[in-house]
C-alpha positions as CSV (number, residue, x, y, z in Angstrom):
1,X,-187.9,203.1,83.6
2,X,-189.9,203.2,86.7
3,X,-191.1,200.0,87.8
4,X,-194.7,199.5,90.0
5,X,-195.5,196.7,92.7
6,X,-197.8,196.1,95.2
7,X,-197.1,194.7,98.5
8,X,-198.0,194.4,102.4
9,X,-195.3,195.5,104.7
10,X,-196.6,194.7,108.2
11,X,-200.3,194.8,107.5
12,X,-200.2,198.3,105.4
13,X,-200.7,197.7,101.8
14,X,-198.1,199.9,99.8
15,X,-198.2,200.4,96.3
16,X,-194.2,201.6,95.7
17,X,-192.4,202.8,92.4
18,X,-188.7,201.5,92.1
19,X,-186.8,203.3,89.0
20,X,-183.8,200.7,89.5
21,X,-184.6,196.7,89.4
22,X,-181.8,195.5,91.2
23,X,-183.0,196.6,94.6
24,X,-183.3,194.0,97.2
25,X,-186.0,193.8,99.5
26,X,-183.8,194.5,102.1
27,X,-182.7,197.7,100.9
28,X,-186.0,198.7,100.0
29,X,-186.9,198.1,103.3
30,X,-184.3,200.1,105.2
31,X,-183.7,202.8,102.7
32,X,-187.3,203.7,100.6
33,X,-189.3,202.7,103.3
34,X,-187.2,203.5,106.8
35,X,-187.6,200.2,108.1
36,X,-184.4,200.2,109.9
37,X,-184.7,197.1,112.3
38,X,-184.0,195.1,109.4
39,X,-180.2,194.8,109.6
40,X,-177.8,194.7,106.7
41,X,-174.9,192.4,107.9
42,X,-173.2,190.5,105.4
43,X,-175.0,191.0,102.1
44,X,-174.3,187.9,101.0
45,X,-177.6,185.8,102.4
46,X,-174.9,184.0,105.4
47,X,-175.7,185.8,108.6
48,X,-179.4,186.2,109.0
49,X,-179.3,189.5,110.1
50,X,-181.9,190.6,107.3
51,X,-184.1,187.9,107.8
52,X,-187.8,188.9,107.8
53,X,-191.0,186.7,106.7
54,X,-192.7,186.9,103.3
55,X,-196.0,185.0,102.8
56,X,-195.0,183.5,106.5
57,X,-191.7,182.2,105.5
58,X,-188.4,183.1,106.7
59,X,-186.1,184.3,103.9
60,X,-182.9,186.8,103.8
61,X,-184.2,189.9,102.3
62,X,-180.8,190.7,101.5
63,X,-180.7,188.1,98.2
64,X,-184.9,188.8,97.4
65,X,-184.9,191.4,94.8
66,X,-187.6,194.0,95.6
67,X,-189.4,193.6,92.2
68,X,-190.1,189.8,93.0
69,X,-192.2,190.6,95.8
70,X,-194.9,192.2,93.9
71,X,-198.5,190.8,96.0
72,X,-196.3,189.8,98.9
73,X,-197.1,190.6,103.1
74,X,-193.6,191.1,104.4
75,X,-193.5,190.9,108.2
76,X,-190.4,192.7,109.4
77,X,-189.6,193.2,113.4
78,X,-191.6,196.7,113.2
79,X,-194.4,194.8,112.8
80,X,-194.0,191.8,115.1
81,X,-195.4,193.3,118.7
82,X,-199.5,194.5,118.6
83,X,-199.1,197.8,120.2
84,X,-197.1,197.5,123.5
85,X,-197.4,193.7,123.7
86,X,-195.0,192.4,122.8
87,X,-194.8,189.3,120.7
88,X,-194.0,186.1,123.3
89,X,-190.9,185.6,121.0
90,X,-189.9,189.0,122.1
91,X,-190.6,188.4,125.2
92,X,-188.7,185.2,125.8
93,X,-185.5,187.1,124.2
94,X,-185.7,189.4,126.7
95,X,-186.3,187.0,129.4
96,X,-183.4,184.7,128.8
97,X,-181.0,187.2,127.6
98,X,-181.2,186.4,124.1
99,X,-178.9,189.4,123.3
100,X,-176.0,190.9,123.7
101,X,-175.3,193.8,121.3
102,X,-178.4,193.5,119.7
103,X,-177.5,193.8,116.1
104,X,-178.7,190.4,115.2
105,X,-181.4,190.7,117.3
106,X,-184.3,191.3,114.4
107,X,-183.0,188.9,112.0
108,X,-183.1,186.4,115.2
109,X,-186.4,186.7,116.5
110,X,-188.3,186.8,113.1
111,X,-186.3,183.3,112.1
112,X,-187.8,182.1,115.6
113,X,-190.9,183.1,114.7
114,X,-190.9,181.3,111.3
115,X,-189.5,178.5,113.0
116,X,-191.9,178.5,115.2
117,X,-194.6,178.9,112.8
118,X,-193.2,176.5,110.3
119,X,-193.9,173.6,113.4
120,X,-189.7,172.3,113.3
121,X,-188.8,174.2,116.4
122,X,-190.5,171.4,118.7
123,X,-189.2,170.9,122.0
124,X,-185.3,169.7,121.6
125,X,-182.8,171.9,122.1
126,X,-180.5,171.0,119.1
127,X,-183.4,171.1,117.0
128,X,-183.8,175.0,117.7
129,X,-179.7,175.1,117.1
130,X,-180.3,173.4,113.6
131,X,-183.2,175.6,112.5
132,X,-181.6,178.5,113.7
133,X,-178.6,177.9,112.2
134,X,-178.6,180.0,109.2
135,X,-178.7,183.3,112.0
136,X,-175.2,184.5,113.3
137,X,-174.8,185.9,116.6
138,X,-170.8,187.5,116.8
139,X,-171.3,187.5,120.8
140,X,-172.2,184.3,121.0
141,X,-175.5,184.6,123.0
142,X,-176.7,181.2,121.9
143,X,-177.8,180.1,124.9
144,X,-180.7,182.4,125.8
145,X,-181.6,182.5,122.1
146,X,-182.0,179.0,122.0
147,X,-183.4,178.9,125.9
148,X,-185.5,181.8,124.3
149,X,-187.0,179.8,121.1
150,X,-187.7,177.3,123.2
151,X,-190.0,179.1,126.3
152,X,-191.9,181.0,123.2
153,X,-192.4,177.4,121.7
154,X,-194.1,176.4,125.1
155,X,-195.7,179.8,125.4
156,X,-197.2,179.9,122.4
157,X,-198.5,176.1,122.4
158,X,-199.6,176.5,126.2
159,X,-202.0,179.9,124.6
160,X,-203.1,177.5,121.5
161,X,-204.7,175.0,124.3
162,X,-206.2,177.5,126.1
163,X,-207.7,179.1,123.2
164,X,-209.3,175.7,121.5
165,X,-210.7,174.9,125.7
């Protein structure tokens, strides 16, 4: 049985046709569709490394089954910068070291920007720890991540101002 849906992946509508139901977004993703910034970490919805943003909402696309997305726009990391500019989360990773290996990287900055976009990462640093929380980094770059969440915060609020003047 071949099952169809509908969805938006990074502003591209994509009509796909799954023959197995039990196909999470996440492997949809990174295997049928070659989005491979997505990471598969633990499989298990505790690390955050497969975190991407469905309807604007941060979720682990690792526990989402495919078929429950149908009508969806799924923002993954590929589709995070516009062109060569980067998105200021992006930026602000890079800026304050917000990485180490990188694996978690993805799954990092799209929870920052859902944070971010959600209004709770505000301007206290624990905050930004709490609301990241659900995102594991195994080298324990913390610091700049949450250094990082915290200058896009400002960045993006500081561009909001100037875009209302």
């Amino acid at each position: 049985m071949s099952l169809s849906m509908s969805l938006t992946i990074n502003g591209a509508p994509r009509t796909i046709e799954l023959d197995d139901p039990r196909v999470t977004l996440l492997d949809l993703l990174r295997e049928h569709l070659d989005l491979t910034g997505t990471k598969k970490g633990c499989d298990r919805g505790q690390c955050g490394a497969c975190t991407v943003l469905v309807d604007g909402r941060r979720i682990n696309s690792c526990l989402a089954l495919a078929v429950g997305q149908d009508g969806v726009e799924v923002l993954t990391i590929e589709g995070l910068a516009q062109g060569e500019n980067l998105n200021p989360v992006q930026a602000a990773f890079i800026a304050h070291d917000g990485f180490q290996c990188g694996f978690c990287t993805p799954g990092q900055i799209m929870s920052a920007v859902g944070l971010i976009a959600e209004g709770h990462a505000g301007d206290d640093p624990e905050r930004v720890r709490e609301g990241m929380s659900g995102n594991l980094c195994r080298c324990g770059a913390y610091r700049g991540i949450t250094e990082a969440v915290l200058e896009a915060q400002r960045s993006l609020k500081e561009a909001g101002r100037k875009e209302a003047a």
